[in-house]
Phi, psi and omega in degrees: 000149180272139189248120180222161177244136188211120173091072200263009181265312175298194195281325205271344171281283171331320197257335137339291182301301147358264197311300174274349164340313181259353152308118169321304185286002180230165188225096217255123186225347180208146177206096199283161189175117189276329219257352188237341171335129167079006166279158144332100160325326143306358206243356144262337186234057192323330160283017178250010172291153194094322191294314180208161152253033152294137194238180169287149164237173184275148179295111185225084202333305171320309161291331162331298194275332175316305180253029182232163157208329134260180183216126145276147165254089166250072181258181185300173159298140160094325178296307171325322191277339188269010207229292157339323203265312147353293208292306181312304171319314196275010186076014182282132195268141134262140167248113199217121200293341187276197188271332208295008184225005156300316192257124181313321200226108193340327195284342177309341207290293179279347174275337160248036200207336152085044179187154178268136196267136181279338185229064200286351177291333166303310183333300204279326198266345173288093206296111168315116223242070149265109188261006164272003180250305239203040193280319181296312181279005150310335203269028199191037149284132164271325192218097243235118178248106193294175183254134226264162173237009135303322185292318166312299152324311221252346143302305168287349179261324141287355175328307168313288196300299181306329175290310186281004150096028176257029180243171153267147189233032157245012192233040178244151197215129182244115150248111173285128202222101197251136166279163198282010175255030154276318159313348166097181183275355173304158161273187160188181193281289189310330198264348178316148186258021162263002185262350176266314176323091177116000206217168175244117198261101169294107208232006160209081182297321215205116139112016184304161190296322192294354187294331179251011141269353180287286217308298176338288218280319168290351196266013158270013200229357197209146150295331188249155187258150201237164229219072194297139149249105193258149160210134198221112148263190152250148165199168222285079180224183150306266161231175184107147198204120183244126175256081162277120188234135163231163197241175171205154207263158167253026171195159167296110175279106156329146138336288211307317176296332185285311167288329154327321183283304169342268169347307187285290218306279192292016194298118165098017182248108207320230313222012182256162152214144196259119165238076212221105169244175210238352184202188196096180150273315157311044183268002195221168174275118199214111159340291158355286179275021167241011164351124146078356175224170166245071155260170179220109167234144228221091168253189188208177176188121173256152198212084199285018158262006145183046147097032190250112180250157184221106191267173213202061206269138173190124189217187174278126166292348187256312179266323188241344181258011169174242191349282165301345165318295163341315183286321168351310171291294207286345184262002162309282162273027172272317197061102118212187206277137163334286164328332180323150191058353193206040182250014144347145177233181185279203170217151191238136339264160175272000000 
């Protein structure tokens, strides 16, 4: 498929690009960037010199539709919903990396995003773009709304339990722990590395955005509604995302049953991987180690001094938390195998 990007400067436009270049299936033709028009692409994104020569153009519907038959979208939040709808109209498949096609219920917009959403008609055909929740209807999608990648970690790592009715689901609590190219590629006063450097930040303790597609999303797997409590740091990496959520069980559980459930949940599925050894440094699901790939790897500790399991969820925030979701998606609704493009493994030691 001819492939075009629009808004291809940042890190998740980037690592788009990473990705399709080498894709079979894609023809990467057009890659928009208002602030880079007429430039090189290597030349924001350095590791692709050599790789392509392709440069940014200015945002041109016409051209679009000329040379496309999808669009990733990877624009800021709040940007995407004035852009997206264009696409849709022109006969365009879209995939689009922001918040602004996720969440089912307008009203959700402004109470977590602080805006009245402009095209809410979009909204209901817009496909949640987790394909271990939503692979059939991805496959008949126009409009493929990726999953925030905190919402990500922290959905695949309770799907299982909450489907299995094995938590209380007003007592569930997430910390979340983020690299600093979770903030995008802008600078800011926060993101400066002498104000950053060393230290571990809380910037959102309370009220994150990410809470109402979590919420959104487990209450499609349970009868009973479940109540999310989120807390999201920074902290001194790059990338990578550790979700330790804890739960409390409504009955006592075994390892074995815990795995058990994990297992059934995830059967056959490329990109989880189960991660709990008894020695090592690697006993657990560790950021580190999925760099650079889109896995999602998932452990647990059950702590029967008071009824507590504590799952253990870890992906790239850039590949399996936005980009690689993408490709994910997009060889989804393609119907062809999933891995395609992205069976890349990490690197040891980083």
């Amino acid at each position: 498929m001819r492939i075009g990007i629009i808004g291809g400067s940042g890190y998740v436009g980037g690592e788009l690009l990473r990705l399709l270049l080498f894709h079979p299936q894609a023809e990467l033709t057009t890659v928009v960037s208002r602030k880079h028009a007429g430039e090189f692409i290597f030349g924001v994104h350095p590791n692709l010199r050599g790789i392509t020569n392709l440069k940014f153009v200015p945002l041109d519907f016409q051209q679009i539709k000329e040379n496309c038959d999808l669009v990733f979208g990877a624009l800021p939040h709040g940007a995407s919903v004035n852009v997206v709808p264009n696409l849709l109209e022109a006969g365009l498949k879209v995939i689009d990396m922001s918040a602004d096609f996720r969440l089912k219920n307008p009203a959700d917009y402004p109470k977590w995003y602080g805006w009245e959403h402009a095209r809410p008609e979009f909204l209901k055909d817009a496909v949640y773009g987790l394909p271990e929740l939503h692979r059939e209807e991805l496959k008949n999608a126009n409009l493929i709304a990726c999953a925030g990648c905190m919402a990500t970690a922290s959905i695949l790592g309770l799907g299982p339990l909450v489907s299995a009715n094995a938590i209380e689901k007003d007592t569930v609590v997430i910390d979340a722990k983020i690299g600093s190219s979770g903030a995008g590629s802008k600078p800011s006063p926060a993101t400066h590395h002498a104000e950053k450097f060393g230290g571990v930040r809380p910037y959102k303790p309370v009220g994150h955005r990410h809470i109402a597609e979590i919420e959104q999303e487990l209450n499609l797997v349970t009868n009973q509604p479940i109540t999310v409590s989120f807390s999201a740091h920074t902290v001194n990496m790059v990338r990578g995302i550790l979700a330790s959520i804890h739960v409390f069980l409504k009955k006592p559980l075994t390892g074995k049953d815990v795995w058990k459930i994990l297992r059934s949940y995830y059967k056959n599925e490329p990109f989880i991987r189960f991660v709990r050894y008894q020695k090592g440094l690697y006993r657990f699901p560790d950021s580190k180690v999925v760099l650079g790939t889109n896995f999602c790897d998932i452990g647990f500790e059950l702590d029967p001094h008071n009824n507590r399991l504590v799952i253990l969820c870890a992906i790239d925030n850039l590949m399996k938390g936005a980009s690689g979701q993408g490709v994910q998606c997009f060889n989804t609704a393609l119907g062809i195998d999933e891995k395609t493009g992205l069976e890349n493994i990490g690197f040891h030691p980083v």
